[in-house]
C-alpha positions in Angstrom: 32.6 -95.2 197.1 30.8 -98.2 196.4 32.1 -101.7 196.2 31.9 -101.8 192.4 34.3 -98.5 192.4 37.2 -100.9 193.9 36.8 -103.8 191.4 39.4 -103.6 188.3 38.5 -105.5 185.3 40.8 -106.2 182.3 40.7 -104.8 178.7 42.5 -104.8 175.5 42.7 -102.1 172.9 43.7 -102.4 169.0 46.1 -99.4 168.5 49.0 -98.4 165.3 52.3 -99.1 166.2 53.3 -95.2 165.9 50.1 -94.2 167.9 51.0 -96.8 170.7 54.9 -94.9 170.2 53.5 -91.7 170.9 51.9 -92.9 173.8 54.4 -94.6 175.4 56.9 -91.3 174.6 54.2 -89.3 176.6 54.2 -91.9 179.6 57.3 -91.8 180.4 57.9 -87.8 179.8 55.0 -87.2 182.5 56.2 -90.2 184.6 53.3 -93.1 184.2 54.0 -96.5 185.8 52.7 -98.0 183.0 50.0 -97.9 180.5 46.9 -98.6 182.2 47.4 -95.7 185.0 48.0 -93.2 182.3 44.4 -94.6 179.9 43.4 -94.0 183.3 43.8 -90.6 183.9 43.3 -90.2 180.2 39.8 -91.5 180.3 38.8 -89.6 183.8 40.2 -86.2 182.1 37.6 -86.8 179.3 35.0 -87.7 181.4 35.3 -84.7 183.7 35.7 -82.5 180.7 32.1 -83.8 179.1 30.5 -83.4 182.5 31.6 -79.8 182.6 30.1 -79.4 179.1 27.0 -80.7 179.5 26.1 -79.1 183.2 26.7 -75.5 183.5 25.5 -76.2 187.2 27.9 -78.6 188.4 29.3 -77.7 191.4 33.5 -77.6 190.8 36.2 -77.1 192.4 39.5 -75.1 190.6 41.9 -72.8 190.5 42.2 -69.5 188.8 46.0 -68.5 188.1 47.0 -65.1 186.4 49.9 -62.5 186.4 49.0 -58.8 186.5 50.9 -55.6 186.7 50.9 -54.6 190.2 51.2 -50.8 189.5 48.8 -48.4 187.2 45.5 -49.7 185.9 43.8 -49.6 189.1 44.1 -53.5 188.9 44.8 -54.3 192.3 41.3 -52.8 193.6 39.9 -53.9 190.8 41.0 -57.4 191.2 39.8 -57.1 195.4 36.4 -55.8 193.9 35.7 -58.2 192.1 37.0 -61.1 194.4 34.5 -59.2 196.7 31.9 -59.6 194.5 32.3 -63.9 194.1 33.3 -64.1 198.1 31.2 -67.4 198.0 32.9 -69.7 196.1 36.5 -68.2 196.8 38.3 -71.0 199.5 41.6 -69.0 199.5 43.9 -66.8 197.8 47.5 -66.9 197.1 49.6 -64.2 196.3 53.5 -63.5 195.2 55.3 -61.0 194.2 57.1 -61.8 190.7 59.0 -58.6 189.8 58.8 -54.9 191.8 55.6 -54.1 188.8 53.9 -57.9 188.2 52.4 -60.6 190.3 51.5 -64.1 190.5 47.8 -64.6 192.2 45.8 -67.9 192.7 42.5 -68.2 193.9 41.1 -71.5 194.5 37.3 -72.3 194.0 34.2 -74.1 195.2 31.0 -73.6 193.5 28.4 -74.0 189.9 30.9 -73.7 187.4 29.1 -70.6 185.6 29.4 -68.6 188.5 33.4 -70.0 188.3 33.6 -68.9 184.7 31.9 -65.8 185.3 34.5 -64.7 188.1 37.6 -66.0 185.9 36.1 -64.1 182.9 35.9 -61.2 185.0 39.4 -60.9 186.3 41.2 -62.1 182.8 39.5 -59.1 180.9 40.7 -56.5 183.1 43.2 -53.9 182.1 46.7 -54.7 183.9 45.9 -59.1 183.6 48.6 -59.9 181.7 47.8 -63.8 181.1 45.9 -66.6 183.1 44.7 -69.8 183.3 41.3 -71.5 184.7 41.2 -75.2 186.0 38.1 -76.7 186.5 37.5 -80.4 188.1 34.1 -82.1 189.5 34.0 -81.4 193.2 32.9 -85.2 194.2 
């Protein structure tokens, strides 16, 4: 981190009272300090988000989350096959048991983001994945 990283410099933003309303509803529902942590995180998000966009290299780091039904569909050796198949950007997998027939799987990531997106693609399109999510962030 360089020195210029630590420096904080103020600014002032022109906003409509029911814009600024909204904003300050949504700070406190997800527990902000105050407003300049949550343009904060607001403005990283975005940033992060373009640099995705732009750079199918980039390397990432994520998560992959989905429920699947445990029994029928082959799934579960499907799912290893796959996981298999990406072994080199998988850090670690978690695994729990939701009812006796569906699970709850995470597997966290380190790699180029189209390799990521290949891999989550793959498991969300297979018979028995009920639902999931992907979360992507820049690695540095």
């Amino acid at each position: 981190m360089t020195e210029n990283n630590k420096v904080v410099t103020r600014t002032g933003i022109s906003l409509e009272i029911a814009l600024l309303t909204e904003f300050d509803e949504w700070l406190e529902k997800k527990g902000f300090p105050n407003r300049s942590e949550g343009i904060r995180y607001l403005i990283r998000e975005k940033l992060d988000q373009e640099a995705l966009l732009t750079n199918p290299d980039f390397i990432v780091v994520g998560s992959l989350t989905y429920v699947f039904q445990h029994h029928g569909f082959d799934c579960t050796l499907k799912l290893i096959e796959i996981q298999h198949d990406f072994e080199e950007l998988i850090i670690s997998t978690m695994h729990a048991h939701i009812t006796h027939d569906l699970c709850l799987e995470t597997i966290f990531l380190k790699g180029k983001q189209i390799k990521i997106r290949k891999l989550a693609e793959s498991i969300l399109a297979l018979k028995g994945v009920l639902k999931g999510q992907l979360y992507l962030a820049p690695a540095d």
